[in-house]
N, CA, C and O atoms as a GROMACS GRO file, in nm:
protein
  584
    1UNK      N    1   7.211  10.755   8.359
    1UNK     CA    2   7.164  10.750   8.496
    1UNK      C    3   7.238  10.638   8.569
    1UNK      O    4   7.246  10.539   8.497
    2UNK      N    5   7.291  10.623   8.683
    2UNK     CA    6   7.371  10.568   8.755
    2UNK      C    7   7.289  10.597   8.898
    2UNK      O    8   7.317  10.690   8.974
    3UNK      N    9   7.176  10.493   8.919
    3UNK     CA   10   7.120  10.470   9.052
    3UNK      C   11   7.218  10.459   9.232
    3UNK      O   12   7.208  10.497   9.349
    4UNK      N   13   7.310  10.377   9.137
    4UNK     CA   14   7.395  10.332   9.262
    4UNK      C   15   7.527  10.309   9.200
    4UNK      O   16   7.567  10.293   9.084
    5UNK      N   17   7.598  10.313   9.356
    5UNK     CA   18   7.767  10.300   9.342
    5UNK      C   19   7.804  10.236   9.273
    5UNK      O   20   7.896  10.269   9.197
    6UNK      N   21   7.727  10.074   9.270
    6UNK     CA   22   7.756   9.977   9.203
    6UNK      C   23   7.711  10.012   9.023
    6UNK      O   24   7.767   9.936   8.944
    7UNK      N   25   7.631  10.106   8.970
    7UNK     CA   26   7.624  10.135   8.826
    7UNK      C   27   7.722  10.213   8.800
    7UNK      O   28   7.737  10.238   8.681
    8UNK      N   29   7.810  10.269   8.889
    8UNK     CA   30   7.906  10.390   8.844
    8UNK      C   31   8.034  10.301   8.860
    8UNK      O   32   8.137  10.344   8.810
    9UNK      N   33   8.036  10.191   8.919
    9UNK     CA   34   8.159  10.149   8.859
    9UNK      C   35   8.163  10.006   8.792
    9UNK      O   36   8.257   9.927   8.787
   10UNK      N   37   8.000   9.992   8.730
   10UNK     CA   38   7.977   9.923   8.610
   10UNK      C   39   8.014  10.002   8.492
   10UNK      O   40   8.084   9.965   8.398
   11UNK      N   41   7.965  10.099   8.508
   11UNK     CA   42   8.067  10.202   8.386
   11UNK      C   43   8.191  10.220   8.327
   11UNK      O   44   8.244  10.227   8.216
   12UNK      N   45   8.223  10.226   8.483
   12UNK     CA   46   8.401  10.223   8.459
   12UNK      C   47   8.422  10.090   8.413
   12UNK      O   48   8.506  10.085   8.323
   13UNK      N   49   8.365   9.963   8.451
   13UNK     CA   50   8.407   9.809   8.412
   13UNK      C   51   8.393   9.832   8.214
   13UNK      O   52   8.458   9.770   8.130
   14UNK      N   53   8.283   9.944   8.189
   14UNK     CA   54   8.213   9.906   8.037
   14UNK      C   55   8.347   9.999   7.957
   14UNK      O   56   8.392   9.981   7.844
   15UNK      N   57   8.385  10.092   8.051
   15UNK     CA   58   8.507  10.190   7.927
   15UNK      C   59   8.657  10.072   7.982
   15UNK      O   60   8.760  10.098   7.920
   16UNK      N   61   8.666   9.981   8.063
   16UNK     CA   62   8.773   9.889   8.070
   16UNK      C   63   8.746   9.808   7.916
   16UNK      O   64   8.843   9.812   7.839
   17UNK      N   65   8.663   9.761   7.884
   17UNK     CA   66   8.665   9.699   7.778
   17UNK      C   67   8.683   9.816   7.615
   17UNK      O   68   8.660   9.763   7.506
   18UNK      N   69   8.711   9.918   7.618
   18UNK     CA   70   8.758   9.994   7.489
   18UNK      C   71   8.891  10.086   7.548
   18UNK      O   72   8.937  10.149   7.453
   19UNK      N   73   8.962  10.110   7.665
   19UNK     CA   74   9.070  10.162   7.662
   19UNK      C   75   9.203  10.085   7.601
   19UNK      O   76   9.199   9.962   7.592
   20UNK      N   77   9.284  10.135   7.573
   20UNK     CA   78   9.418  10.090   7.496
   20UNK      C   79   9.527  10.197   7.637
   20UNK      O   80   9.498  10.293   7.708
   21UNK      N   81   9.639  10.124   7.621
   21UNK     CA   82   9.798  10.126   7.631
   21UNK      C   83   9.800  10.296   7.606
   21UNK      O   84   9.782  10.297   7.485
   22UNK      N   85   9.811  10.439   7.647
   22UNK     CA   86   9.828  10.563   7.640
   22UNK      C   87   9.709  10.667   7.671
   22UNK      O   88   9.714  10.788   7.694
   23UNK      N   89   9.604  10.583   7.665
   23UNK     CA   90   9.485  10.654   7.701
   23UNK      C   91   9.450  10.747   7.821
   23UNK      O   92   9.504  10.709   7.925
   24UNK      N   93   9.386  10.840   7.833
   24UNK     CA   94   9.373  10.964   7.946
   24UNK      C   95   9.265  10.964   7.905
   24UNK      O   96   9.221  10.959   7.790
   25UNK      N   97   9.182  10.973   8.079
   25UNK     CA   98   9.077  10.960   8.108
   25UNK      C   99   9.023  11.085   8.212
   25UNK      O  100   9.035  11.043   8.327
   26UNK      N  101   8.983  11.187   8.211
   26UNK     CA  102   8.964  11.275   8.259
   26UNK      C  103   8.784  11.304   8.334
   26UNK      O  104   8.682  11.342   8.278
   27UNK      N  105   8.811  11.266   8.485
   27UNK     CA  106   8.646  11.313   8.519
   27UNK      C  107   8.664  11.379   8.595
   27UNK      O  108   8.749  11.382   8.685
   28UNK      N  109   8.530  11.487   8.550
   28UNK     CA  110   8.502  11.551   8.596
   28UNK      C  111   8.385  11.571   8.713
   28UNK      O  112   8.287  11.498   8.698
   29UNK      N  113   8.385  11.653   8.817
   29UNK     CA  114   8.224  11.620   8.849
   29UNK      C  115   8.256  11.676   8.984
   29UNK      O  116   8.376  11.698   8.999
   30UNK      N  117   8.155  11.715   9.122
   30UNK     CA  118   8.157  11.792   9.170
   30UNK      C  119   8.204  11.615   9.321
   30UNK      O  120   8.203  11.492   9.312
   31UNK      N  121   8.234  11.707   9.422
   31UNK     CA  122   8.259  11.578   9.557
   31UNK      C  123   8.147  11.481   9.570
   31UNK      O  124   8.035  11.513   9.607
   32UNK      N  125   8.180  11.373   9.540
   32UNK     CA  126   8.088  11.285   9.576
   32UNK      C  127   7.978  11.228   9.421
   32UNK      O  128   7.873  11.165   9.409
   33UNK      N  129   8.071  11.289   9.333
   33UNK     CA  130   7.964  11.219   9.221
   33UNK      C  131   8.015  11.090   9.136
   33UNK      O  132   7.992  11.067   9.017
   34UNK      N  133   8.085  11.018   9.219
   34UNK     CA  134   8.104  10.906   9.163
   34UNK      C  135   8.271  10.917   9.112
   34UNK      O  136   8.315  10.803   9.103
   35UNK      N  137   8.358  11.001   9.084
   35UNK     CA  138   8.483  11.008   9.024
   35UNK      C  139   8.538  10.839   9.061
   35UNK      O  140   8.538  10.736   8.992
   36UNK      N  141   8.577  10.863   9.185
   36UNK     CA  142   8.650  10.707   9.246
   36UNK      C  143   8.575  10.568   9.243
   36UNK      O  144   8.640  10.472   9.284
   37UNK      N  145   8.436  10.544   9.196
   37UNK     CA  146   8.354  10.448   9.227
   37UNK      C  147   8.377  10.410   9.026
   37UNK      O  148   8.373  10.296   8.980
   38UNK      N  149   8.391  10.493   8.970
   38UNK     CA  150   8.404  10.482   8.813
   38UNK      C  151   8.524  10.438   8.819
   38UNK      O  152   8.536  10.332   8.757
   39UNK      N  153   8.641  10.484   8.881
   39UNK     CA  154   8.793  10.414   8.858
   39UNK      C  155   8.792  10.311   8.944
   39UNK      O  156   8.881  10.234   8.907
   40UNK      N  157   8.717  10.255   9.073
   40UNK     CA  158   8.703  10.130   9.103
   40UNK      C  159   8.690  10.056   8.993
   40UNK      O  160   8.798  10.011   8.955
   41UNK      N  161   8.582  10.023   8.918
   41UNK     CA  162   8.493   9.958   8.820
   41UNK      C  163   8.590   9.952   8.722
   41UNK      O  164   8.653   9.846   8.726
   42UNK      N  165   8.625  10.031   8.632
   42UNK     CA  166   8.755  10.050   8.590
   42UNK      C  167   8.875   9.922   8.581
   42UNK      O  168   8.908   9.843   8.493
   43UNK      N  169   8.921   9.950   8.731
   43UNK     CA  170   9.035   9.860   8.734
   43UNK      C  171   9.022   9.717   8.767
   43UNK      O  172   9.106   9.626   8.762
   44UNK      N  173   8.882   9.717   8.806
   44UNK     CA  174   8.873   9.593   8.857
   44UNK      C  175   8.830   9.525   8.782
   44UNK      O  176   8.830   9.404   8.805
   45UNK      N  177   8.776   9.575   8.661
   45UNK     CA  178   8.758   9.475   8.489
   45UNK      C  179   8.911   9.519   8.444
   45UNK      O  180   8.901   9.514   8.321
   46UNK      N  181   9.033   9.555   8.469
   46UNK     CA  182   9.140   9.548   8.408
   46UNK      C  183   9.223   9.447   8.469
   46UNK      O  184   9.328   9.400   8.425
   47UNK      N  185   9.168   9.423   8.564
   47UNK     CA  186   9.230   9.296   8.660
   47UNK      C  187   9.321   9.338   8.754
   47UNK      O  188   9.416   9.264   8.780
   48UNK      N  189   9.306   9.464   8.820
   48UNK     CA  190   9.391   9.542   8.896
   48UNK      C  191   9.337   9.462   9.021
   48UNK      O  192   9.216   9.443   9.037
   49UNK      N  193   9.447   9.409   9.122
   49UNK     CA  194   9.434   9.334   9.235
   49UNK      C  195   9.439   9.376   9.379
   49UNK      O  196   9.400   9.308   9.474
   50UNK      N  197   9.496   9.507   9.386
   50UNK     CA  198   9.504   9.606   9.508
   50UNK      C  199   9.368   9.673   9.546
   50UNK      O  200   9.294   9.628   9.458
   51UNK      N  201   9.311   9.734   9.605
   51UNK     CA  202   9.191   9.783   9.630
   51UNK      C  203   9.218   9.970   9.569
   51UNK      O  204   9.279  10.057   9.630
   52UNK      N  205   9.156   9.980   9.448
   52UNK     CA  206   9.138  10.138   9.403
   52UNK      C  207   9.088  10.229   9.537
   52UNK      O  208   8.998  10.200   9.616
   53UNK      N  209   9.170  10.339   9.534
   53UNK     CA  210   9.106  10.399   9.642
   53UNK      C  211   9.148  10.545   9.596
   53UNK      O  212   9.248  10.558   9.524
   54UNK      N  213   9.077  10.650   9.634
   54UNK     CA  214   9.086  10.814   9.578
   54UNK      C  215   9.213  10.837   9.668
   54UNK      O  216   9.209  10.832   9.791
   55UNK      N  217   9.355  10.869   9.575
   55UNK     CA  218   9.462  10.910   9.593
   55UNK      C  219   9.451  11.042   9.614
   55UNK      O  220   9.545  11.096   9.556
   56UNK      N  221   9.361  11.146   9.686
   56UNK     CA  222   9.389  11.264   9.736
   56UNK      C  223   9.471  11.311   9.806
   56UNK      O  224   9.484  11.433   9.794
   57UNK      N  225   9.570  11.232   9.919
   57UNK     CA  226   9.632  11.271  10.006
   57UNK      C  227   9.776  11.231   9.917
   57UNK      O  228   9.874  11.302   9.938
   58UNK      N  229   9.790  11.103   9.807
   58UNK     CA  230   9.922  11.069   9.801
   58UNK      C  231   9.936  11.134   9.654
   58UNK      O  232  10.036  11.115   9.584
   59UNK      N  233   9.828  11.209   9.613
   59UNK     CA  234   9.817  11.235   9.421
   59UNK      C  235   9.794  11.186   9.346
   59UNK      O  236   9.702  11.200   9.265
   60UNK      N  237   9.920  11.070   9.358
   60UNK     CA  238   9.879  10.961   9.258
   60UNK      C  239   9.932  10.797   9.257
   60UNK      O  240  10.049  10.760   9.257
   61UNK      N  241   9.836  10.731   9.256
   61UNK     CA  242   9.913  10.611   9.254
   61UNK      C  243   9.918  10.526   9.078
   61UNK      O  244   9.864  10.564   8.975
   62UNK      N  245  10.002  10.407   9.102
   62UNK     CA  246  10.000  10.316   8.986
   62UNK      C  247   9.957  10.165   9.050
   62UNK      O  248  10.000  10.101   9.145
   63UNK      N  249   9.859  10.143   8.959
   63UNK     CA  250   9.828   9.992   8.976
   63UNK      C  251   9.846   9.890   8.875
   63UNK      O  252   9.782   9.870   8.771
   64UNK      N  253   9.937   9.836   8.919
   64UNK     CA  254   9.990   9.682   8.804
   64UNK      C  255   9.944   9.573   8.817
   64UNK      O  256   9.883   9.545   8.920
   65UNK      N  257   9.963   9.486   8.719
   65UNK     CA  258   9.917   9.319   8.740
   65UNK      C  259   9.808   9.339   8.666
   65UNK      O  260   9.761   9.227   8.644
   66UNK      N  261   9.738   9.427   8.613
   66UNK     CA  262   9.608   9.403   8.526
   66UNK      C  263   9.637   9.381   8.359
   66UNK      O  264   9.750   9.359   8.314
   67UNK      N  265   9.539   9.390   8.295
   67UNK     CA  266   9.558   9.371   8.151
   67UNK      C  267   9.681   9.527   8.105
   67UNK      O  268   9.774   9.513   8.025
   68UNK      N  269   9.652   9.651   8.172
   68UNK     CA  270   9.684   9.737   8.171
   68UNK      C  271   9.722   9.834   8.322
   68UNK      O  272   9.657   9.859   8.424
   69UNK      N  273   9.852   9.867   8.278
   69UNK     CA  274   9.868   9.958   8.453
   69UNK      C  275   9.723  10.058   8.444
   69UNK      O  276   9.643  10.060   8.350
   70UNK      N  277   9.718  10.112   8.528
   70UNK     CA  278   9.666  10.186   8.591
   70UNK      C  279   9.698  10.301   8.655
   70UNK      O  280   9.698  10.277   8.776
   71UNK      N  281   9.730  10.433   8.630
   71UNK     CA  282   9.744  10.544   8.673
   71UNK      C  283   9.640  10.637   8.711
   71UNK      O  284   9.566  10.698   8.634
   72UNK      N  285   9.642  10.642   8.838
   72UNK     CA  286   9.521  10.715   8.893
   72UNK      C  287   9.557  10.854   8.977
   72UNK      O  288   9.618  10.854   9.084
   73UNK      N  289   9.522  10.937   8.931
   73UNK     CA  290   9.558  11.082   9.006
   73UNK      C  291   9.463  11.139   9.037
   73UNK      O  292   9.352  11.114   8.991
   74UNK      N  293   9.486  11.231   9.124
   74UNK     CA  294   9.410  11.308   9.202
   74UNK      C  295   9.455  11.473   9.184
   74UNK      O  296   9.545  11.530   9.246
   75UNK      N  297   9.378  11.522   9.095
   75UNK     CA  298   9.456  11.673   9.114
   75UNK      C  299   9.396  11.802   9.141
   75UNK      O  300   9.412  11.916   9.097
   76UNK      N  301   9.289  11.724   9.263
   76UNK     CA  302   9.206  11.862   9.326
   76UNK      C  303   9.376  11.987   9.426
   76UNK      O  304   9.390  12.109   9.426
   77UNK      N  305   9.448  11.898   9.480
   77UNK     CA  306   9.525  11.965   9.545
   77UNK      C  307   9.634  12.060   9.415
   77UNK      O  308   9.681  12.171   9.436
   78UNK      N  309   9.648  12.001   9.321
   78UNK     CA  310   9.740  12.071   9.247
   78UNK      C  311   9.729  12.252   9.190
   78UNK      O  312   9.621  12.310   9.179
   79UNK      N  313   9.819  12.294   9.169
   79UNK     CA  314   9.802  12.450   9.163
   79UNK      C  315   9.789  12.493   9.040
   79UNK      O  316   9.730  12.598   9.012
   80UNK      N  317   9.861  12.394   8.928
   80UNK     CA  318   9.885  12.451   8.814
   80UNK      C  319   9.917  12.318   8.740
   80UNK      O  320   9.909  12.204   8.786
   81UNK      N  321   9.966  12.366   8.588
   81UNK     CA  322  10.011  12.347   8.515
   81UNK      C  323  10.134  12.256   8.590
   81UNK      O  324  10.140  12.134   8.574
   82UNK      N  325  10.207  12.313   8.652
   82UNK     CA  326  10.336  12.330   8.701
   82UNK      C  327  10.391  12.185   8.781
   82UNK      O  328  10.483  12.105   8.763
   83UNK      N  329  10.253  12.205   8.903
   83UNK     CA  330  10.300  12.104   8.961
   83UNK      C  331  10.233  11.935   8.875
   83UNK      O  332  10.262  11.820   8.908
   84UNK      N  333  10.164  11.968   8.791
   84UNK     CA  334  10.133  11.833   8.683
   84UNK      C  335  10.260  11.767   8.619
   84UNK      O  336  10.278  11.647   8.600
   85UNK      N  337  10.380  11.913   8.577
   85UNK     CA  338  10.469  11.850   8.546
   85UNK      C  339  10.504  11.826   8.624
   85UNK      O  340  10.537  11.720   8.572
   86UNK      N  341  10.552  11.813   8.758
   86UNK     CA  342  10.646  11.724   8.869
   86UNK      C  343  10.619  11.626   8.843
   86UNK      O  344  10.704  11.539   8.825
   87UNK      N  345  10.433  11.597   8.827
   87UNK     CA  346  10.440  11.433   8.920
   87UNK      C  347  10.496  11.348   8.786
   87UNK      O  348  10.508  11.226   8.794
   88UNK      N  349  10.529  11.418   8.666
   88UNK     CA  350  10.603  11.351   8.543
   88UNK      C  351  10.485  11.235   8.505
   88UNK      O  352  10.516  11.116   8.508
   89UNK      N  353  10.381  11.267   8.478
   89UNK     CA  354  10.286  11.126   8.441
   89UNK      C  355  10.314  11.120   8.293
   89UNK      O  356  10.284  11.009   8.250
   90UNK      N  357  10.367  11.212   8.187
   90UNK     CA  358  10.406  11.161   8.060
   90UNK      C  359  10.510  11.042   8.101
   90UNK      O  360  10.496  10.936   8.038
   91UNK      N  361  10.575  11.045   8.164
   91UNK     CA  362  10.659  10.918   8.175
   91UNK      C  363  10.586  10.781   8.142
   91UNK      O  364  10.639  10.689   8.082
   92UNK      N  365  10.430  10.782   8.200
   92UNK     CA  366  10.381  10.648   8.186
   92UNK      C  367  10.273  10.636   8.102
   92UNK      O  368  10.205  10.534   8.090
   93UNK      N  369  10.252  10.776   8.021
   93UNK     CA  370  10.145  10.771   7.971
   93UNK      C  371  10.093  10.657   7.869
   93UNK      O  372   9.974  10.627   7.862
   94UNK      N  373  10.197  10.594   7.787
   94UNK     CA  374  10.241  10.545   7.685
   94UNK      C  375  10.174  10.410   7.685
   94UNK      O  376  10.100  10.354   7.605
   95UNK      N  377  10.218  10.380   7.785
   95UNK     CA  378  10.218  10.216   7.867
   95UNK      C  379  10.097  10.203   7.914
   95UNK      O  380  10.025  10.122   7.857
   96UNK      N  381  10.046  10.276   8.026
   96UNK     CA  382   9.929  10.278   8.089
   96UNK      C  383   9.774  10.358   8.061
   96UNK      O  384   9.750  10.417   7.956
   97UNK      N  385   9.689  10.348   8.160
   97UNK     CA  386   9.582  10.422   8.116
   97UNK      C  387   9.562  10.506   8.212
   97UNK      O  388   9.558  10.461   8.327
   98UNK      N  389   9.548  10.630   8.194
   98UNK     CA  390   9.601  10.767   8.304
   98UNK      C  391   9.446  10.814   8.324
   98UNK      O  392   9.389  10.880   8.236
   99UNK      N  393   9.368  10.766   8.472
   99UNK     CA  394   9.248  10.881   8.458
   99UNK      C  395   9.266  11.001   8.577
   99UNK      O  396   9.312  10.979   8.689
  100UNK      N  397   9.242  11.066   8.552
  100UNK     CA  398   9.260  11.197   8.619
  100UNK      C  399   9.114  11.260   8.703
  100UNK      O  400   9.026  11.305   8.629
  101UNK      N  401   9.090  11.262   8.846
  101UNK     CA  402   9.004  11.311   8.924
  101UNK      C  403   9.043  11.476   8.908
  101UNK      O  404   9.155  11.527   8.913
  102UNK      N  405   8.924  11.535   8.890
  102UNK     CA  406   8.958  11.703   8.923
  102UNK      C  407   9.074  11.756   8.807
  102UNK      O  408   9.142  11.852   8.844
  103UNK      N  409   9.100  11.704   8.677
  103UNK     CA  410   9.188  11.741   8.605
  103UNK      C  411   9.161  11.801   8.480
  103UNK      O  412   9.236  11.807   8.382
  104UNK      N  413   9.036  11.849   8.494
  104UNK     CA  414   8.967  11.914   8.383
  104UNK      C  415   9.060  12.061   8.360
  104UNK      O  416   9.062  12.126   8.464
  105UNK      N  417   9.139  12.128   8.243
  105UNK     CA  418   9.192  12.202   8.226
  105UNK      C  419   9.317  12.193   8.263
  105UNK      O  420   9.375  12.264   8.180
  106UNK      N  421   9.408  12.143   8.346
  106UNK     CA  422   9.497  12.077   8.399
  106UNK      C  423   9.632  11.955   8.286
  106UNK      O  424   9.753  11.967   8.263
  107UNK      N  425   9.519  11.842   8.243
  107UNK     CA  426   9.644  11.775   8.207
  107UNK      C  427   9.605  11.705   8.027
  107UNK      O  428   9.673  11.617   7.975
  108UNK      N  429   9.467  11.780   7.950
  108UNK     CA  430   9.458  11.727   7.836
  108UNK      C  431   9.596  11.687   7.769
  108UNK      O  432   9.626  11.578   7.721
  109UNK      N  433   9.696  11.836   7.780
  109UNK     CA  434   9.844  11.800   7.710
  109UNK      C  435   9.889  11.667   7.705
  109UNK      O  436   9.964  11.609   7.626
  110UNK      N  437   9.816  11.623   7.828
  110UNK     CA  438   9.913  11.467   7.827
  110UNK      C  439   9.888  11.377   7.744
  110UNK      O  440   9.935  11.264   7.761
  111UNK      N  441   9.793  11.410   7.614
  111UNK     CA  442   9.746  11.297   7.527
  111UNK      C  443   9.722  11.354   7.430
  111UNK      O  444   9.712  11.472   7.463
  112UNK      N  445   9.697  11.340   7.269
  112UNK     CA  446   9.648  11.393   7.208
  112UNK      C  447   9.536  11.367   7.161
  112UNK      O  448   9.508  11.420   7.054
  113UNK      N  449   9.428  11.269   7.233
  113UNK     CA  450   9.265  11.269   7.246
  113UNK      C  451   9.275  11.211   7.394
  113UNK      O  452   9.362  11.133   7.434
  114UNK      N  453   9.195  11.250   7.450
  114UNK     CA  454   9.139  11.241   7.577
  114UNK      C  455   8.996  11.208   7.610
  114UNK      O  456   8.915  11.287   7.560
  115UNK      N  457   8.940  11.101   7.688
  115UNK     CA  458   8.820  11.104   7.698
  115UNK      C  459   8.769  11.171   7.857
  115UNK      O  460   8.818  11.138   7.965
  116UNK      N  461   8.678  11.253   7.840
  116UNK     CA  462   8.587  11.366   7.958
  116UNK      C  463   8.454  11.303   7.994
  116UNK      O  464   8.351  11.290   7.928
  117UNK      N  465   8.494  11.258   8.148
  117UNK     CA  466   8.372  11.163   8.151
  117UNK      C  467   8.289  11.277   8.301
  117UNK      O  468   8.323  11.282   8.419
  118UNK      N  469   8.192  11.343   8.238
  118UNK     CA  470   8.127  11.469   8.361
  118UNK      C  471   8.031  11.397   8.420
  118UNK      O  472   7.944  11.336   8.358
  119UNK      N  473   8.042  11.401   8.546
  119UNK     CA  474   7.945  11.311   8.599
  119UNK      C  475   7.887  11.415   8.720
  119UNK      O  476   7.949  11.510   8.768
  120UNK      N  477   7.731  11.363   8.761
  120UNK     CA  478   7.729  11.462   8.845
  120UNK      C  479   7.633  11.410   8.970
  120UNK      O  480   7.576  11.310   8.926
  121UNK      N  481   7.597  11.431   9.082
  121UNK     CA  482   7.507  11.389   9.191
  121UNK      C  483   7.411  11.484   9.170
  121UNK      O  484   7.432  11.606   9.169
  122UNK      N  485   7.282  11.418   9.148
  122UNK     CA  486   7.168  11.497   9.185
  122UNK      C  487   7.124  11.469   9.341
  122UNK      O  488   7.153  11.369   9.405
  123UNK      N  489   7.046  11.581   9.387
  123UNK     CA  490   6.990  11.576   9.497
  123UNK      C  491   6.955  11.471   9.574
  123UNK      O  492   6.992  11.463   9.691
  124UNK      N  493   6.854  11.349   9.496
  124UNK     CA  494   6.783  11.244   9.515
  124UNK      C  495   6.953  11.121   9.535
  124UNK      O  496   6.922  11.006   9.569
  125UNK      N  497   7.074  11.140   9.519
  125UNK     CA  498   7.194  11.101   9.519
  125UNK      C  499   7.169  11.003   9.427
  125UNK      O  500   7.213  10.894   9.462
  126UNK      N  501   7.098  11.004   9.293
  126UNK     CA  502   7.144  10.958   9.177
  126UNK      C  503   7.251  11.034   9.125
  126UNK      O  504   7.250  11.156   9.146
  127UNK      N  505   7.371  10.964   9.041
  127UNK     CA  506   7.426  11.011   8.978
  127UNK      C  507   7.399  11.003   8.846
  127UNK      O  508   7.302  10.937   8.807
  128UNK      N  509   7.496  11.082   8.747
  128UNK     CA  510   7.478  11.111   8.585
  128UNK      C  511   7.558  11.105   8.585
  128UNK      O  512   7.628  11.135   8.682
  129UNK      N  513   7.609  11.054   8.453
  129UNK     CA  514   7.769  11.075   8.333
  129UNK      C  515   7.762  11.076   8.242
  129UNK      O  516   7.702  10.986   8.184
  130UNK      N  517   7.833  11.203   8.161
  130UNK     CA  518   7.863  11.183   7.994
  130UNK      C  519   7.968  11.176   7.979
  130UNK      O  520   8.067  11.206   8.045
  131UNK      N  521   7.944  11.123   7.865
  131UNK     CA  522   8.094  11.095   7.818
  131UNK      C  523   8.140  11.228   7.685
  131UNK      O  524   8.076  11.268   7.588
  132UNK      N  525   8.243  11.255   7.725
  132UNK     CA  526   8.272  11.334   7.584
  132UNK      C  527   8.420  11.314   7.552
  132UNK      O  528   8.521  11.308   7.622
  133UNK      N  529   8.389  11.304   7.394
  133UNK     CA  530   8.535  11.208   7.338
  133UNK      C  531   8.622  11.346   7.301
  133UNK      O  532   8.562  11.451   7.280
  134UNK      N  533   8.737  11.341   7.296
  134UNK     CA  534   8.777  11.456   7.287
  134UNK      C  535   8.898  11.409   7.176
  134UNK      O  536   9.017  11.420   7.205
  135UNK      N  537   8.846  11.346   7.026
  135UNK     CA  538   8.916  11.359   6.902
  135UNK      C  539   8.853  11.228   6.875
  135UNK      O  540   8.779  11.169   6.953
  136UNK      N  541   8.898  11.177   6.731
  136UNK     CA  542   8.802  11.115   6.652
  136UNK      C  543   8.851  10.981   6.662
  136UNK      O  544   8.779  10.902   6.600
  137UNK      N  545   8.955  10.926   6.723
  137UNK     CA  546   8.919  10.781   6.781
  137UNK      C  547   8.900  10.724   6.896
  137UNK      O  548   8.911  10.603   6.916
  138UNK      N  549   8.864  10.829   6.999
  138UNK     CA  550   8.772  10.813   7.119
  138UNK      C  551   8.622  10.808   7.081
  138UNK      O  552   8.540  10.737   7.139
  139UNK      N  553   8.592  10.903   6.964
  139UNK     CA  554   8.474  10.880   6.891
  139UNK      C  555   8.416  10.713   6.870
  139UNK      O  556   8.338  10.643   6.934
  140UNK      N  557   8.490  10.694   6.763
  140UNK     CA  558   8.512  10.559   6.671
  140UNK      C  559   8.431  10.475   6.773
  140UNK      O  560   8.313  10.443   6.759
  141UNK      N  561   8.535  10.433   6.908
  141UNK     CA  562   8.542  10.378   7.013
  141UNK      C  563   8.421  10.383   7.072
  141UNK      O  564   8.358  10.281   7.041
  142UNK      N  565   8.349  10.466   7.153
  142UNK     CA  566   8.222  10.510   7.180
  142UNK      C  567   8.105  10.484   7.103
  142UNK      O  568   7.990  10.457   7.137
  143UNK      N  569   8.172  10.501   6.968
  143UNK     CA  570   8.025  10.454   6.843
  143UNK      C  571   8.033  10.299   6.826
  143UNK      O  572   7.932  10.243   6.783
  144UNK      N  573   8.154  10.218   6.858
  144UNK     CA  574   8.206  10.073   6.863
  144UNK      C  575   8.185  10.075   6.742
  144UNK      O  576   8.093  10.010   6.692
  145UNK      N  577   8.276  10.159   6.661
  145UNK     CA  578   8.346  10.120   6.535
  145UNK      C  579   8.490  10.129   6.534
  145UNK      O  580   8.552  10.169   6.436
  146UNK      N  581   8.533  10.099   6.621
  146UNK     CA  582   8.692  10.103   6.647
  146UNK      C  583   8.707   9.966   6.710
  146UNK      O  584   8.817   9.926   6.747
   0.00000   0.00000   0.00000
């Protein structure tokens, strides 16, 4: 349960403390359920110094200077498969931590575990999030045995 803006990107501050250097971060969730308020929280426990903001219009940006870059995309506009490869984000996958708005089905390829964080607005404009690990040391991680 995530009362307010400020718990949804206490969240994102709590998965800043278990991401690593290649990690993909994938949320899901319908307009307005928190996607960008989780990658605020996020970067701003990674020590990202620019202001996070939902890259819908530019796709995607990178944010440096933190413990870890920051790759943040947006791929409600994207069509396919296709145009994921343009924006070439394997290039940085390696280095940085890649979360993906609207990229559910879209860009798992880019990692070989991925964490799926579904979040959703109820009526009352509480939000929800689960987390689902998607291979066994996103697990580990989540159980904080990694």
């Amino acid at each position: 349960m995530l009362p307010t803006p400020d718990d949804t990107r206490a969240l994102g501050a709590a998965l800043a403390a278990v991401v690593r250097a290649g990690d993909l971060v994938v949320l899901v969730g319908p307009l307005g359920a928190g996607k960008t308020a989780l990658t605020q929280g996020l970067g701003a426990a990674l020590g990202v110094r620019e202001p996070v903001t939902s890259p819908t219009f530019v796709i995607s940006r990178v944010h440096r200077g933190g413990r870890l870059p920051l790759v943040h995309v947006d791929a409600y506009r994207l069509g396919g498969g296709a145009d994921v490869d343009d924006l070439d984000l394997d290039a940085s996958t390696e280095e940085s931590v890649t979360v993906v708005e609207w990229g559910q089905g879209l860009v798992e390829q880019l990692a070989d575990e991925h964490l799926e964080v579904r979040l959703d607005r109820r009526d009352d404009d509480v939000r929800t999030a689960v987390l689902v690990p998607h291979g066994p040391g996103w697990q580990q991680r989540l159980d904080g045995s990694a």
